[in-house]
Phi, psi and omega in degrees: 000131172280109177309312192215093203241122169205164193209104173085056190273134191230145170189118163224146183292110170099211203251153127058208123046282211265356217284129160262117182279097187269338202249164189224012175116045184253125181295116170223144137237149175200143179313200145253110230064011174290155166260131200232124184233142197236142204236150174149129180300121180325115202111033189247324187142347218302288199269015140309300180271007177244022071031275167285296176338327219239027195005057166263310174222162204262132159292142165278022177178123172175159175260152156105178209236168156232110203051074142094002221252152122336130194270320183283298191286338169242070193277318186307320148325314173291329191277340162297345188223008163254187193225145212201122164232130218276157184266046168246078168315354184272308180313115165112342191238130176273101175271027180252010140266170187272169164302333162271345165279322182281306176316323177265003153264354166286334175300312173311300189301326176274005190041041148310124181321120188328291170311342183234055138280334199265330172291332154298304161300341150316308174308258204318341181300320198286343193263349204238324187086039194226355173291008172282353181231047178277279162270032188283112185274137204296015169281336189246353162280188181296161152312294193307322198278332173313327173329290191306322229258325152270344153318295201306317172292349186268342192277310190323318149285341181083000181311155197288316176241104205243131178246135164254036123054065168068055165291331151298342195260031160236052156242138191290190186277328180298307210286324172311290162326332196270317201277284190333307148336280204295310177313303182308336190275335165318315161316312219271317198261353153273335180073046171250133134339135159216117167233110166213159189249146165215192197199010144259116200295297160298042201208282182333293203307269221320338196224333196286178175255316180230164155230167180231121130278152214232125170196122191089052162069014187226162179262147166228023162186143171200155179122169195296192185308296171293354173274347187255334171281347160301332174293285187266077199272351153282151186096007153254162173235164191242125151229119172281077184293142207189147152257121205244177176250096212310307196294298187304317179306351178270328190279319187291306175318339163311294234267307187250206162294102164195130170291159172205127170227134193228139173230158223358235202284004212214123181261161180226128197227114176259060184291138153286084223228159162293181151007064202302342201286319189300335184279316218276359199270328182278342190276329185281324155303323184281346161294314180300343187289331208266327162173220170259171187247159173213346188172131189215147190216142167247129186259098159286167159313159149222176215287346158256354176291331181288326164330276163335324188290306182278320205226031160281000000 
């Protein structure tokens, strides 16, 4: 079932004439219970359209719903019942309270049950890594932790659709892992939606289920990792380490794409194929004719060379 189905969200900025078309007519649906992760070069449209999604702005045109809500007539409705963390870690964090004072009045504002405040909160400070900074006033902490510290508030009610905005991003690497983590463990043990945008690439791969990339207000690819490499299938290799027969390592250079380097006795042969899966039973027979194999490795795409890819 679809958390968030639209079609044809267009939006632009300033008058007439002069008016910049940031959203260009984009199609998103994501599942209910998906990790949804949107790809794009600064300036593509990212935080516009989860912006609209997240009924902070009206499109000036589009169809379809968020949580069941009309994305035009109920932006207000939408904005009451997700949850959004801006990638500006200061929104949302009051800083003459502490840390545990800001969770727990925010715990107020969600109207979270009186008894189970002190456990919500207690969780995420322990899943964020922040109890140590628990009377700590939120003024006097890092840029990263204020991060953590609005995450925890944005996790802290539990709504069914939570937007990330850049959520890593003033974060060392541990504490990002920590944030990854958590998210995945949330999906799995709430069945909450994450539609987030990031600019680690390898962040998407290691957690979303699908991705979308964007770039000039328009989309231009989607579907999972492995759904996109079916798509963009030039540019992987096969390399085969070996002791070959000089003269056949000369007839395979005929026949495919293939680098070739030898240091003593052992050649290293790198082809360049399409859909390596179609390929690869045939290259290694026609390799085996020539002498051993000692090791074959396959190099797929990853999720930014298809980046690159999309949006060169």
């Amino acid at each position: 079932m679809a958390i968030i189905n639209l079609v044809g969200v267009k939006k632009s900025y300033g008058k007439r004439k002069k008016s910049i078309e940031v959203l260009k007519g984009i199609d998103v649906c994501v599942e209910n219970g998906e990790i949804f992760g949107l790809l794009g070069k600064n300036g593509a449209g990212k935080t516009t359209l989860i912006k609209v999604m997240a009924g902070l702005l009206i499109p000036d045109s589009a169809k379809g719903k968020v949580l069941e809500y009309d994305v035009i007539k109920d932006a207000d409705k939408i904005r009451a019942s997700v949850s959004l963390v801006a990638p500006t870690a200061d929104i949302g964090v009051d800083p003459v309270l502490t840390v545990r004072q800001n969770l727990l009045f925010w715990a107020t504002v969600y109207g979270i049950p009186t008894k189970e405040v002190n456990n919500s909160v207690n969780e995420v400070m322990e899943a964020l890594d922040i109890v140590k900074f628990e009377d700590a006033w939120a003024m006097e902490i890092s840029a990263g932790t204020r991060q953590r510290l609005a995450i925890a508030r944005a996790l802290l009610v539990k709504h069914e659709l939570v937007f990330l905005d850049e959520p890593t991003v003033k974060l060392d690497m541990e504490a990002a892992k920590m944030i990854r983590n958590f998210v995945v463990d949330l999906r799995n043990r709430f069945g909450i939606t994450f539609f987030m945008t990031t600019h680690l690439i390898e962040e998407a791969e290691e957690i979303c289920d699908r991705v979308m990339i964007m770039d000039n207000g328009e989309v231009k690819a989607i579907g999972s990792v492995e759904e996109l490499r079916s798509t963009f299938t030039d540019g992987e290799e096969i390399i085969i380490i070996g002791k070959f027969d000089a003269s056949g390592v000369k007839r395979l250079e005929r026949i495919y794409d293939v680098g070739v380097s030898k240091v003593g006795e052992e050649f290293k042969l790198i082809f360049s194929v399409e859909k390596v899966n179609s390929k690869i039973s045939e290259i290694i027979e026609s390799v085996k004719k020539y002498g051993e194999i000692m090791d074959v490795e396959i190099k797929r795409l990853t999720l930014e060379n298809i980046f690159k890819k999309v949006i060169s």
